[in-house]
C-alpha positions in Angstrom: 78.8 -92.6 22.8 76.6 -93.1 26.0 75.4 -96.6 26.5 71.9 -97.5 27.9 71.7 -99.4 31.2 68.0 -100.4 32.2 66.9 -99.9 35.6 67.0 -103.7 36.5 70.9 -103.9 35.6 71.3 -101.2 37.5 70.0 -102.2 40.6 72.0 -105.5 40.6 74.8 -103.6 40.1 74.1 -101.5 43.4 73.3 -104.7 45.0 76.8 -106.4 44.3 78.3 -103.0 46.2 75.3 -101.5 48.0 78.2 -98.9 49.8 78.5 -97.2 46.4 74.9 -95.6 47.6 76.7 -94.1 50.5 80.1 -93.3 48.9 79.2 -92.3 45.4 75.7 -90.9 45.7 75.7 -88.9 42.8 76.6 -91.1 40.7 76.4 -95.0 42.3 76.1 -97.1 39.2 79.3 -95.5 37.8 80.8 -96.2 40.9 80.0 -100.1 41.1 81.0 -100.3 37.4 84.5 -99.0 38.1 84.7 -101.6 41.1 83.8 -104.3 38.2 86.1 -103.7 36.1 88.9 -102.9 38.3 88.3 -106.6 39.8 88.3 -108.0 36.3 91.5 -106.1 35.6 93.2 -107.4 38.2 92.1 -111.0 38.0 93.7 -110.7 34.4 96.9 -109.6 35.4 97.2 -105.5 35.6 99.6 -104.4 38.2 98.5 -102.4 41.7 98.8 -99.0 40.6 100.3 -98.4 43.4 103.0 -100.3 43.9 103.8 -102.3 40.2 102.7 -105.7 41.6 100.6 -108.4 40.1 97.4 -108.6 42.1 96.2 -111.7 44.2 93.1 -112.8 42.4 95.6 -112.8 39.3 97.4 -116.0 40.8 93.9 -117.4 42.1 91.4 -116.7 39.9 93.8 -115.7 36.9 95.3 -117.2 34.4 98.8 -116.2 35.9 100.4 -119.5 36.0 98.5 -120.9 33.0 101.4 -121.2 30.5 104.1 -122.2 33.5 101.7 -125.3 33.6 101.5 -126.0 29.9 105.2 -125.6 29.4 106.7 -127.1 32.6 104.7 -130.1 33.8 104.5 -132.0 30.9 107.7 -132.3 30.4 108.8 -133.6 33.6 107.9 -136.5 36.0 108.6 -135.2 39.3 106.5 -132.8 40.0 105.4 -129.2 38.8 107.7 -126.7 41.2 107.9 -123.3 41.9 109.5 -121.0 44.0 109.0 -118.3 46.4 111.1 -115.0 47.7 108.5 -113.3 50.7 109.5 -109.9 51.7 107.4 -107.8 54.1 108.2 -104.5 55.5 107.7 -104.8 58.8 106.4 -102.0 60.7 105.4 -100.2 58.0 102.8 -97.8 60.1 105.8 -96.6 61.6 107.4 -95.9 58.1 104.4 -94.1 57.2 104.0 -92.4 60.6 107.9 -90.9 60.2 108.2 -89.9 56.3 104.8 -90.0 55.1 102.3 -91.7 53.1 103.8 -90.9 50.0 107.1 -91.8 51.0 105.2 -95.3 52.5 104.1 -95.8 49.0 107.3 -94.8 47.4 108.7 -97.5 49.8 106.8 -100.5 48.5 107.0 -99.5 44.9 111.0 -99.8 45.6 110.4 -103.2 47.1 108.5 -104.7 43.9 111.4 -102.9 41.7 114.1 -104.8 44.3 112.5 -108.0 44.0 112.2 -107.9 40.1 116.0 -106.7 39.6 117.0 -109.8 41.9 114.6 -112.2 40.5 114.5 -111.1 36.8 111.3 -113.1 35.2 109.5 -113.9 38.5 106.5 -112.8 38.9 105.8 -110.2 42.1 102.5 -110.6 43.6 101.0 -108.5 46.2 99.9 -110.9 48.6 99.2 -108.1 51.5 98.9 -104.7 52.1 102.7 -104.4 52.6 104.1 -108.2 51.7 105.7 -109.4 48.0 105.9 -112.4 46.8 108.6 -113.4 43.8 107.8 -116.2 42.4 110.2 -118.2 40.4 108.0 -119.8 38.3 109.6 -122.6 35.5 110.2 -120.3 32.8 111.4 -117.7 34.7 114.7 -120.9 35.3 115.4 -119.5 38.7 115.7 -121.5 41.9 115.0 -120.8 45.4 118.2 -121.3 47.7 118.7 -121.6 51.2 120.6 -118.4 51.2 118.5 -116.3 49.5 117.4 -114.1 52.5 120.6 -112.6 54.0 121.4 -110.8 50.2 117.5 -110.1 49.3 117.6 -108.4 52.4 120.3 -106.0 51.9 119.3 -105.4 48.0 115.7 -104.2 49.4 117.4 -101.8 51.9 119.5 -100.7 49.1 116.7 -99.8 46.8 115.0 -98.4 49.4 117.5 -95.9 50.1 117.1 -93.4 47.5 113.5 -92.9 48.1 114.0 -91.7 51.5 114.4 -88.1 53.1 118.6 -87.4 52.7 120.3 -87.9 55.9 117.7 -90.8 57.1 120.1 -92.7 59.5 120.5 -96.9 59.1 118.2 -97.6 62.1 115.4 -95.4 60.3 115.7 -97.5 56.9 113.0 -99.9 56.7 113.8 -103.3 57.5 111.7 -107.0 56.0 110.8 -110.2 56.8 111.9 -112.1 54.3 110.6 -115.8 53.6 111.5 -118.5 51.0 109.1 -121.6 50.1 110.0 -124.1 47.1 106.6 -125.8 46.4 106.1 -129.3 44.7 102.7 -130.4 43.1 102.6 -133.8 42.4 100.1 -135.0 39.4 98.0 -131.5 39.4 94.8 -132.0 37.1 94.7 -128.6 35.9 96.2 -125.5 36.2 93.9 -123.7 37.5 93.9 -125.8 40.9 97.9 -124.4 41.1 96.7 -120.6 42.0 94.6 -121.2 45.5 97.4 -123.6 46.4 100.0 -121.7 45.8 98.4 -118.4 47.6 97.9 -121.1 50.8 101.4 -122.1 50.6 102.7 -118.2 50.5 100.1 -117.8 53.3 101.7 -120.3 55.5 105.4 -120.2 54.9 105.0 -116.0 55.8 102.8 -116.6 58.8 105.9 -119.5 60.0 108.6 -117.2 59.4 107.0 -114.4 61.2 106.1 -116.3 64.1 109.7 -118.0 64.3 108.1 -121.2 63.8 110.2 -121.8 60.5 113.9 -120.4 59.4 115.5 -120.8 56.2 114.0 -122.4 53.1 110.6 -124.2 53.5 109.8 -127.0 51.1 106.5 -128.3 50.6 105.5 -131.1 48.6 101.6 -131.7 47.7 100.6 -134.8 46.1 97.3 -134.3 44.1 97.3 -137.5 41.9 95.0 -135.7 39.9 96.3 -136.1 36.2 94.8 -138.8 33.5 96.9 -141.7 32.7 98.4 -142.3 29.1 97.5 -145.2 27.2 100.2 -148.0 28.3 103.4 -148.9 26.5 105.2 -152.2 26.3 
């Protein structure tokens, strides 16, 4: 059944994405509705259509990493920890420009499915247009290693494989940049202060890989001391 909007909600929706006007002109308030609840949908965890991956504003404005908070940090004193696999197809204009959009999205879709048959239980976020994250979160009871990359690596080629042209030869197979991060919070007050620093953290640790200002595993530790104290015991 059709709803009624009055011509005041209307018009604040138009404002919030006043390029509906020029992009949906038959039908703008439609338009800026569909943009409002494809935000909301991915801020509460549905996957990119395109490519299977858990969207950023799930991890910072989300309740992503809600229930890795309730069920890890209480129960242990050093810390709440998480970790990180980074892989980001690099060059992937060129991929596009040689096979093909479709194939360029058929690429990245392989990547998320790489990263969640290496990392089963991460969750795979799609921190950039062409960049995954894994994340090993506590209940997922994996662990970033030091030699993660080398074999991550050669399991995304791998997957990639069968989604391109037959015959494409090894130097036309799309090669990543691939980034690890284990990341300590110390004494977090809430869990919702874990998303934006966890997003920075991915931020840096990709942009010090790619500029060769970092190799291997990069661990971070962030004290907060932002938690409530007990009551004291003799």
């Amino acid at each position: 059944m059709p709803y009624p909007l009055d011509d005041a909600t209307a018009t604040a929706l138009i404002a919030l994405h006043p390029w509906v006007l020029t992009r949906s002109p038959q039908a703008p308030v439609q338009a800026a509705v569909e943009v409002l609840v494809q935000a909301e949908q991915a801020r509460r965890g549905q996957p990119d259509a395109k490519t299977g991956a858990l969207q950023v504003p799930a991890l910072t404005q989300g309740n992503l990493l809600k229930e890795e908070y309730d069920l890890s940090t209480h129960g242990h004193h050093d810390g709440w920890r998480v970790g990180a696999v980074i892989a980001d197809v690099q060059g992937m204009i060129n991929v596009n420009a040689r096979f093909g959009f479709p194939t360029g999205d058929a690429v990245l879709r392989a990547t998320v499915e790489s990263l969640s048959a290496q990392y089963p239980g991460a969750k795979v976020v799609r921190i950039h247009a062409d960049a995954f994250a894994a994340l090993l979160v506590p209940t997922s009871q994996l662990t970033v290693e030091e030699h993660l990359a080398a074999p991550t690596r050669e399991r995304l080629a791998q997957g990639v494989r069968p989604v391109l042209p037959p015959g494409t030869p090894d130097a036309d197979v799309p090669s990543w940049t691939v980034s690890l991060l284990e990341l300590t919070v110390d004494a977090p007050s809430h869990w919702q202060v874990l998303g934006p620093l966890l997003w920075a953290e991915l931020e840096r640790t990709h942009v010090m890989e790619r500029t060769g200002r970092a190799q291997g595993l990069q661990r971070r530790r962030i004290r907060l001391d932002g938690s409530i104290p007990g009551p004291a015991t003799l």
